[in-house]
C-alpha positions in Angstrom: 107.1 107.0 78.4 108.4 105.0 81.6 110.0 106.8 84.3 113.5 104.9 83.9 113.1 106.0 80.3 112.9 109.1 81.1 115.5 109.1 83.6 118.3 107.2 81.5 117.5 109.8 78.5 117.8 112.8 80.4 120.3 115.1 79.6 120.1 116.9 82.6 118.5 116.4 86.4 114.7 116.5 86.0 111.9 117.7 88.2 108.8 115.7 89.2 106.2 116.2 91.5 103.4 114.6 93.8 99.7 115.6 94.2 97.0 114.0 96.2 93.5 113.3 95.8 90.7 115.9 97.1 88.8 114.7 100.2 86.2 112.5 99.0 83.2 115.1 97.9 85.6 117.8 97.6 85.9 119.6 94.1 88.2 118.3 91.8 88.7 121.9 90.6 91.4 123.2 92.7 93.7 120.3 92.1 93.6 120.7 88.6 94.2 124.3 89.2 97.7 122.8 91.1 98.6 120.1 88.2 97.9 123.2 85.7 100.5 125.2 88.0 103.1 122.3 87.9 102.6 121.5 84.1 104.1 124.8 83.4 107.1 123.4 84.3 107.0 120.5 82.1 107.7 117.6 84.1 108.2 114.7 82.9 106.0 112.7 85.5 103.9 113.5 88.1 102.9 111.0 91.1 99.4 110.8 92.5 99.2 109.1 96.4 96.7 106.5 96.6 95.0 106.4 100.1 93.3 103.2 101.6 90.2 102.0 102.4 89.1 102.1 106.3 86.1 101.3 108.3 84.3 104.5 108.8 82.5 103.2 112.1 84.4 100.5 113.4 85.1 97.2 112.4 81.7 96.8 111.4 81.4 100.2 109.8 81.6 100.5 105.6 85.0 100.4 104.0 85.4 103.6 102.6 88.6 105.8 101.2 89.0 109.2 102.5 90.6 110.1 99.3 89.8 108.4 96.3 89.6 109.3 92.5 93.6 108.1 92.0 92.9 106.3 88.7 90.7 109.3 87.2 93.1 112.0 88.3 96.0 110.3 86.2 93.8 109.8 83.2 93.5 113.9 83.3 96.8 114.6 83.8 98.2 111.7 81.4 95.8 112.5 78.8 94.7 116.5 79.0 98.0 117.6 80.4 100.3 114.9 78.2 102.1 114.3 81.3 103.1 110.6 82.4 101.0 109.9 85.4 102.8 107.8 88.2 99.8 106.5 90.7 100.6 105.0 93.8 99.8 101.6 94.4 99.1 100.0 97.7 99.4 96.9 99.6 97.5 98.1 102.9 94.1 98.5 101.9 93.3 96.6 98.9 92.9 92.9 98.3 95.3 91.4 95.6 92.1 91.2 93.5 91.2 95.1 93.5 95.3 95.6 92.9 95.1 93.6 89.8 91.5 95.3 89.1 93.3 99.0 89.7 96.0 98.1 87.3 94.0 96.9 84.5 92.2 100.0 84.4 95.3 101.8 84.7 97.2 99.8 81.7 93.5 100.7 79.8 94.7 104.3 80.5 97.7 103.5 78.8 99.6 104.4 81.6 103.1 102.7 82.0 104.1 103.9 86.1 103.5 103.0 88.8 104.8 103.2 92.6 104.2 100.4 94.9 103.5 101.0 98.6 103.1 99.1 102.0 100.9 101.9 103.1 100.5 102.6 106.6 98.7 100.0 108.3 95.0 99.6 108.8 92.3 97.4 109.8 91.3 96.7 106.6 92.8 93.4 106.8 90.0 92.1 109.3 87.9 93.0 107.2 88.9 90.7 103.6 86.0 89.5 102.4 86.2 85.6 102.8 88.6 83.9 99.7 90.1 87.0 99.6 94.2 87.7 100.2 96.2 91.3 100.1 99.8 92.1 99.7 101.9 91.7 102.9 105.0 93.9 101.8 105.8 96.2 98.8 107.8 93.2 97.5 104.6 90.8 97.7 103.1 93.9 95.2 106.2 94.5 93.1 105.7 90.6 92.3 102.0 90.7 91.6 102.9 93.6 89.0 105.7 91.8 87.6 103.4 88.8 87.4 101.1 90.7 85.1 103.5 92.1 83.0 104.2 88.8 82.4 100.3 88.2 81.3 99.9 86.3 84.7 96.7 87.2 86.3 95.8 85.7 89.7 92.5 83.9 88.1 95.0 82.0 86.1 93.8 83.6 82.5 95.8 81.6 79.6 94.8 84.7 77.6 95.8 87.4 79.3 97.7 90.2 77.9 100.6 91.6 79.4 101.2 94.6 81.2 103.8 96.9 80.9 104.4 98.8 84.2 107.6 100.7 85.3 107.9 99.9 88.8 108.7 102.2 91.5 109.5 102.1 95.0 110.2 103.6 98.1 113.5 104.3 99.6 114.4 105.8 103.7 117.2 107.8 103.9 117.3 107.9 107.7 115.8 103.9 107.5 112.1 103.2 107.3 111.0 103.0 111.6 109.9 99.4 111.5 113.1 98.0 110.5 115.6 97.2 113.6 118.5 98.6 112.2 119.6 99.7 108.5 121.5 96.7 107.3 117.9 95.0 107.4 116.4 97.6 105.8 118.8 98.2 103.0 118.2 94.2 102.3 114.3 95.2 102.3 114.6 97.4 99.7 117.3 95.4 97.4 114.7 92.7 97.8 112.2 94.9 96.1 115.1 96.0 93.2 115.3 91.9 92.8 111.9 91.2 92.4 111.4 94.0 89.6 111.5 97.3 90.9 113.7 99.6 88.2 113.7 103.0 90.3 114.0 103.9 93.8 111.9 107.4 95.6 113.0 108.5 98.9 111.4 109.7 101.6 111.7 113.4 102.4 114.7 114.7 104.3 115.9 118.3 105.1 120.0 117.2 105.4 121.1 116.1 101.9 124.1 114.3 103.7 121.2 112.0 103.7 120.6 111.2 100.8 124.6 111.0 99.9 125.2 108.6 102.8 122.2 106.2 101.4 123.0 106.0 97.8 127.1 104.5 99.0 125.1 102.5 101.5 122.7 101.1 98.4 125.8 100.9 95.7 127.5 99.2 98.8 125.0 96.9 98.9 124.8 96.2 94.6 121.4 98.3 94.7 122.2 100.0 91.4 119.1 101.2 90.7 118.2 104.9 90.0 117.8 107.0 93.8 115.3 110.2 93.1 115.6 112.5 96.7 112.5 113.3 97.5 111.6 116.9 99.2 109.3 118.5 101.2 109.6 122.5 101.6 108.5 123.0 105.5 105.8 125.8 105.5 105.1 126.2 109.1 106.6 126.1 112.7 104.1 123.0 113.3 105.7 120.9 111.0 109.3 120.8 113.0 107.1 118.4 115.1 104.7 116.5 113.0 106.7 115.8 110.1 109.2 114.0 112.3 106.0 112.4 114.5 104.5 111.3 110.8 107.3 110.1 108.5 110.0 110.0 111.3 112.7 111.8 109.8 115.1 114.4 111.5 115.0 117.9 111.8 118.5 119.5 111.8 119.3 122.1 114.3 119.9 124.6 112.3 116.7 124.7 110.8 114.8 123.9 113.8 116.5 127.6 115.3 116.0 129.4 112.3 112.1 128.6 112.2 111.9 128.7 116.1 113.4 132.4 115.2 111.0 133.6 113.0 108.4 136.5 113.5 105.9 135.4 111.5 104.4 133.0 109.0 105.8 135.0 106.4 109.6 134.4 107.8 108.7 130.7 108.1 107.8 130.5 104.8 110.9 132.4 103.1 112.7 129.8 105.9 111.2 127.1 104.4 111.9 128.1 100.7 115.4 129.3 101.2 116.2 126.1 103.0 114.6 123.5 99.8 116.4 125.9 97.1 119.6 125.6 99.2 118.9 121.7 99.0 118.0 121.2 95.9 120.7 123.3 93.6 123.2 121.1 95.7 121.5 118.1 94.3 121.5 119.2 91.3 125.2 119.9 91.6 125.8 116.9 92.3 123.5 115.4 88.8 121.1 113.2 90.6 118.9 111.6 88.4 115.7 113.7 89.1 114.6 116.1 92.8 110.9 115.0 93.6 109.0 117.2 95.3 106.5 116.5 97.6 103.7 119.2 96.9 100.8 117.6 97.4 98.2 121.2 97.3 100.0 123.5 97.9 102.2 124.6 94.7 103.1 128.2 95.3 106.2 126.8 97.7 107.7 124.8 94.9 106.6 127.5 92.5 108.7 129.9 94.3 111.9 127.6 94.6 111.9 126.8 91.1 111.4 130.1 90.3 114.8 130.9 92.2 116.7 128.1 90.7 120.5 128.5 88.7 120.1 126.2 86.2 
């Protein structure tokens, strides 16, 4: 089922979650140990990052992913677990011909989600191989996938069949750091809603005011589509500064004393938990369509909010 599908049949607010990919020769074991964890809960999707390819010595150096197996990790949780897979897709990275390659296999799959990325940037573009093109902005992507949903393939095949992706994007509650001021970036993303995309992911934040302030900004702006709050439960003191250093979002105070407070890793931790149950139940409160959270491999956290949840 598509994500919008399951969002506008919902009954009540649902929660999803997001895994990433091993290191590349790691054991695919543990993660399935962490989508077994999270199927319990019967979500009704589960995202899978996508990670791009970077010279690993230099320019010159082979193009290699840190992180890859996307495709084959939402075949097994699609297919073993029965739960709709939502891999990310990227612009940074890969040419337009490995996107449309990536989604072919994924629409073999029978997989109908996808989320469509900048990515952070690389140096991969030096590196196209000559004829070859990639996708400037998440828009450029969200029009490649419409494109093929329409049976347009960039070789111009008469025959093509069409795809049939739900497209997802990225949202920034506290505005995405390249864009001068939030006016631009709001346009940013209803240019993405124009060109196709049907729901909307946010970036983490640990204030849900938030997350309230951008939805009236987006309905301000006729961006009507569906806004998921994305969250990330903070498990250590280390991550009051490289959370904000790596996805430049705030910290609020009182969270920042509460942590800077704390004995141990243990108190962090119960910290951390108490302060993403607090958040979420008041989302939920307040019937958004779905709380994402950010668990990437580590699912006890999540786990142990879910566990505490009045529902």
């Amino acid at each position: 089922m598509k994500v919008i599908d399951h969002l506008s049949r919902a009954k009540e607010p649902l929660l999803s979650f997001e895994v990433v990919p091993p290191q590349r020769g790691s054991d695919f074991r543990k993660l399935e140990e962490v989508i077994a964890t999270l199927a319990q809960f019967n979500p009704p999707f589960i995202d899978v990052t996508s990670h791009a390819a970077q010279p690993t010595d230099g320019e010159n150096g082979k193009i290699r992913r840190k992180r890859p197996g996307t495709s084959g990790i939402c075949a097994v949780i699609q297919h073993t677990y029965k739960i709709d897979a939502v891999p990310h897709v990227l612009c940074d990275g890969f040419t337009r011909e490995e996107t449309e390659d990536f989604l072919v296999d994924l629409d073999y799959m029978g997989i109908r989600n996808v989320l469509a990325l900048r990515g952070d940037k690389t140096n991969y573009e030096k590196l196209l191989p000559e004829g070859r093109s990639r996708n400037e902005y998440a828009v450029d992507l969200v029009k490649q996938i419409v494109s093929m949903n329409k049976g347009v393939r960039l070789d111009d095949f008469t025959d093509a069949a069409p795809t049939n992706f739900c497209i997802g994007v990225a949202g920034y509650p506290e505005k995405h750091f390249e864009a001068p001021h939030f006016e631009a970036d709001l346009g940013h993303l209803g240019e993405k809603v124009q060109a196709g995309a049907e729901y909307i992911v946010t970036q983490m934040f640990f204030d849900n005011r938030k997350y309230f302030d951008f939805v009236k900004k987006c309905r301000h702006h006729n961006i009507n589509a569906h806004i998921i709050p994305g969250l990330k439960i903070l498990t250590s003191r280390e991550q009051l500064t490289s959370l904000p250093q790596n996805f430049y979002i705030t910290m609020p105070s009182d969270l920042i004393q509460q942590v800077e407070a704390a004995k141990d890793k243990k108190e962090i931790s119960e910290i951390g938990i108490q302060w993403a149950l607090k958040q979420t139940e008041e989302l939920l409160n307040h019937n958004v369509p779905a709380v994402h959270f950010y668990v990437m491999g580590n699912p006890a956290p999540v786990v142990d909010v879910i566990g505490r949840l009045k529902r």
